[in-house]
PASEBA-1860 file (N, C-alpha, C; in nm, 3 decimals):
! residues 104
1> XXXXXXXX> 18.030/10.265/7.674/18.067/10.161/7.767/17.967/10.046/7.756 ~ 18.044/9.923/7.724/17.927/9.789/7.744/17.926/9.748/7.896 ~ 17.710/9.748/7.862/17.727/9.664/8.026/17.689/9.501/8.015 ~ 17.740/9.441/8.132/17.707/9.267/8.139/17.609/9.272/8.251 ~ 17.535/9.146/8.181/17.427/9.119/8.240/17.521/9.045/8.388 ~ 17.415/9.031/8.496/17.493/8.977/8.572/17.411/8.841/8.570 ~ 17.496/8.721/8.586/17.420/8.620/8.643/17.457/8.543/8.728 ~ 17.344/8.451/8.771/17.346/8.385/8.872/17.418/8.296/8.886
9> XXXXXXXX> 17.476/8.214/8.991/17.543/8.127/9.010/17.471/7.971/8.979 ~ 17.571/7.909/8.898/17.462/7.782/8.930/17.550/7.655/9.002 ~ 17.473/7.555/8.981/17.533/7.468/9.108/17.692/7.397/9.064 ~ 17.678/7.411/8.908/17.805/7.338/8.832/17.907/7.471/8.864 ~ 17.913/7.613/8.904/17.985/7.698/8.845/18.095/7.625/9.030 ~ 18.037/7.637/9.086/18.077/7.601/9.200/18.156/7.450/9.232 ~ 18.142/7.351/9.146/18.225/7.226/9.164/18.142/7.114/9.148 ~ 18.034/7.107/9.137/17.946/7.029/9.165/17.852/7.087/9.110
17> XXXXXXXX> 17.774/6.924/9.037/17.625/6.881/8.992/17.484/6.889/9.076 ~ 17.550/6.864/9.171/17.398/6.852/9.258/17.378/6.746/9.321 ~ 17.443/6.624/9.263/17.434/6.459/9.306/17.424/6.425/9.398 ~ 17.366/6.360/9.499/17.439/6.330/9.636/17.556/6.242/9.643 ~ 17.650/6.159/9.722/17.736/6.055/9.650/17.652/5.928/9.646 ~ 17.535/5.884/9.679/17.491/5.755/9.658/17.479/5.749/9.509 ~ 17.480/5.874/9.469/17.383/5.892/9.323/17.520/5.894/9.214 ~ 17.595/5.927/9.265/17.764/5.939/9.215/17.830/5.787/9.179
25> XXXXXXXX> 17.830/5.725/9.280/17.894/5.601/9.258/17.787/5.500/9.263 ~ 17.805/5.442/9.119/17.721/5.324/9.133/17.734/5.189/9.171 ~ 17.866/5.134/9.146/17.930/5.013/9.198/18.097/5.031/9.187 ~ 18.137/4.943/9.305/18.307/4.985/9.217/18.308/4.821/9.149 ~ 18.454/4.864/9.121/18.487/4.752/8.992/18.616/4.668/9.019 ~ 18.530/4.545/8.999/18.630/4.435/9.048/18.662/4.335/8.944 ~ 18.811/4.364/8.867/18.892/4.234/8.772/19.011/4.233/8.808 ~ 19.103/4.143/8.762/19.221/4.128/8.782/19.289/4.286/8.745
33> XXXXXXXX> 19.290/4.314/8.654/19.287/4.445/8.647/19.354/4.551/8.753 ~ 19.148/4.532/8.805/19.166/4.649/8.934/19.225/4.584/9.033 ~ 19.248/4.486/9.067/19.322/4.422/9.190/19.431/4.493/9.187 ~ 19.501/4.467/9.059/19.634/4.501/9.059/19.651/4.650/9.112 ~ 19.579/4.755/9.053/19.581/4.867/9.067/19.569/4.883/9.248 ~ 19.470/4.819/9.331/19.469/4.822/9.417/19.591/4.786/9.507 ~ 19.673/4.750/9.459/19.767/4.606/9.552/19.905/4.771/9.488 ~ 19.906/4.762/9.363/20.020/4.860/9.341/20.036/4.990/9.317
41> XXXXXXXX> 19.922/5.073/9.324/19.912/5.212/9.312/19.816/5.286/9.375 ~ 19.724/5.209/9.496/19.661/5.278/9.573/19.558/5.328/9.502 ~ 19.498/5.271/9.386/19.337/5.324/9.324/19.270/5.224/9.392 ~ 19.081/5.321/9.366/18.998/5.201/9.367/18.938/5.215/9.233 ~ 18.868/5.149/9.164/18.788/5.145/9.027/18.632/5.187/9.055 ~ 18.587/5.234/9.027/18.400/5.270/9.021/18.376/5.328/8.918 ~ 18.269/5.245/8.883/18.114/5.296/8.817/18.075/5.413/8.823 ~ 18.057/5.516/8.748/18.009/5.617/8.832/17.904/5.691/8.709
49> XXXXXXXX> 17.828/5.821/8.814/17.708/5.798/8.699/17.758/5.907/8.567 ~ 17.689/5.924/8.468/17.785/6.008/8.365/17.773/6.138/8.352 ~ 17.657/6.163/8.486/17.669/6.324/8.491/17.764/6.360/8.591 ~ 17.795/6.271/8.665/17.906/6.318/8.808/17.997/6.395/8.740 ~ 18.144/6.495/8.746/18.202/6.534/8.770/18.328/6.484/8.830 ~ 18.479/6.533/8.782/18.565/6.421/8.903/18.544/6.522/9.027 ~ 18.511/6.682/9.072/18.461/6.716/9.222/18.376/6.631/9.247 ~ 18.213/6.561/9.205/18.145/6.517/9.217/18.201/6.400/9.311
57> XXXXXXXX> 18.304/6.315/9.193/18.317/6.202/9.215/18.411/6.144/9.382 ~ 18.501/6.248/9.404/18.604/6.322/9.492/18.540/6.324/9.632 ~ 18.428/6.440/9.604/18.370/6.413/9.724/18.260/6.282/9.768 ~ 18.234/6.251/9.682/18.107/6.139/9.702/18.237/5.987/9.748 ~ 18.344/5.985/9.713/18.445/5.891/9.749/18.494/5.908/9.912 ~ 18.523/6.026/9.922/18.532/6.056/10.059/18.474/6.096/10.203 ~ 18.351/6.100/10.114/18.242/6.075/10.189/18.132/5.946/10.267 ~ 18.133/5.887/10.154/18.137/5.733/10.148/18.232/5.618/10.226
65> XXXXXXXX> 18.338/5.635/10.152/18.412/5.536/10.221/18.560/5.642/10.351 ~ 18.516/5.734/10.382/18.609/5.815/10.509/18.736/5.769/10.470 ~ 18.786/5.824/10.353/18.925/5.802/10.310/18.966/5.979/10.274 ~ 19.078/6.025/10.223/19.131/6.127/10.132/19.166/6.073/10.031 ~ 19.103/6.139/9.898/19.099/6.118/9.792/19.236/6.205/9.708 ~ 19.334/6.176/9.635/19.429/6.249/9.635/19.421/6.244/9.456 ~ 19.343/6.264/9.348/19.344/6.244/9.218/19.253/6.091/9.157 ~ 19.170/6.191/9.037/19.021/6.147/8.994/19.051/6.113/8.880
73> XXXXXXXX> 19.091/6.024/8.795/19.069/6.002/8.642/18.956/5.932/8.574 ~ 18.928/5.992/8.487/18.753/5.934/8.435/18.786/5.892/8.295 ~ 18.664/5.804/8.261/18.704/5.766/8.093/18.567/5.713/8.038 ~ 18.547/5.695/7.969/18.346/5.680/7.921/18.423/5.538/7.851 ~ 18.386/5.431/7.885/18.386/5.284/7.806/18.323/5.267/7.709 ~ 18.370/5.190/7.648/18.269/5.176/7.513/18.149/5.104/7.548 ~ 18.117/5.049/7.654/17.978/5.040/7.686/17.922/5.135/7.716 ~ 17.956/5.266/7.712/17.875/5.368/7.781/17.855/5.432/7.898
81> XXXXXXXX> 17.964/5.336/7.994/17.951/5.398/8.110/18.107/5.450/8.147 ~ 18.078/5.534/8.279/18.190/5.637/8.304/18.247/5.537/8.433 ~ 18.366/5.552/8.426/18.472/5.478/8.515/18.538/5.542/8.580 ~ 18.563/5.519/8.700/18.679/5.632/8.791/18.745/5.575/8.827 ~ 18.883/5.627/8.826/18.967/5.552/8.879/19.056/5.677/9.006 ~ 19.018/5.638/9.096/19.050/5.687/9.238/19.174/5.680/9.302 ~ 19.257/5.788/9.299/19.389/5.749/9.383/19.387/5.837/9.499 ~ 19.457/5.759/9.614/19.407/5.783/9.784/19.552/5.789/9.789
89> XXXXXXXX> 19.500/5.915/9.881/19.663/5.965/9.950/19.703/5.848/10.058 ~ 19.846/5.831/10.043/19.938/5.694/10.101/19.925/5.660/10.235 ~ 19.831/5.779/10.332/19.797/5.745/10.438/19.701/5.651/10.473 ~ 19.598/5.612/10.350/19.475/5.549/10.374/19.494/5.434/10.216 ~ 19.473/5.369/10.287/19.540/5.204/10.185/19.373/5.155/10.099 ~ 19.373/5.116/9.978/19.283/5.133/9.876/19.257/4.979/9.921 ~ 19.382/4.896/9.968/19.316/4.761/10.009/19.245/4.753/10.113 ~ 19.258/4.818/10.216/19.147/4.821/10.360/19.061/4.885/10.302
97> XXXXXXXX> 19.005/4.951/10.192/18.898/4.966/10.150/18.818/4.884/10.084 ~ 18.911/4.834/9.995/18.884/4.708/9.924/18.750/4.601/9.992 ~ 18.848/4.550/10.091/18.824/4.434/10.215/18.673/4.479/10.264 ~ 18.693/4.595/10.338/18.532/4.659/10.381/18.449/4.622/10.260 ~ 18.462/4.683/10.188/18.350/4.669/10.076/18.277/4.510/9.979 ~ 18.396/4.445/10.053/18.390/4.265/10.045/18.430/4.204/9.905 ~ 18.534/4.310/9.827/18.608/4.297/9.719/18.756/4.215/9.720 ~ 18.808/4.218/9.818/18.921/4.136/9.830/18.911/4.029/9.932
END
């Protein structure tokens, strides 16, 4: 009979890096672009750092700005940095977030 070692849990096995969300989102992102996305599909755009996670990113969004986060898509730019693009369940509008944050 083989035996397994047992091991420990670590902080990634669980959903999460460790990040806090200040450390998660670094700026969101404002072009014609993201307007649009904002105005017609309920995303917001952010910066985010490239160790986050989309749990990372999920909770540090809904934590931050007191919305529900309803789907995380990420993509590494050819500058190097990681992008999220945030879609919010239809109860909570990506433009009143927008506005708060002094983007629209």
């Amino acid at each position: 009979m083989v035996e397994f070692e047992h091991r420990e849990a670590k902080e990634t096995d669980r959903g999460g890096s460790g990040l806090n969300p200040h450390e998660v989102v670094l700026y969101p992102l404002m072009t014609e672009s993201t307007t649009r996305l904002i105005e017609d599909e309920n995303k917001l755009v952010f910066i985010v750092n490239l160790k986050a996670n989309r749990t990372d990113i999920k909770r540090a969004v809904e934590e931050l700005y007191e919305v529900r986060v309803s789907k995380v898509n990420v993509l590494i730019t050819s500058r190097g940095e990681k992008k999220a693009f945030v879609k919010l369940y239809p109860e909570y509008k990506a433009a009143d977030v927008a506005i708060k944050l002094g983007l629209l």
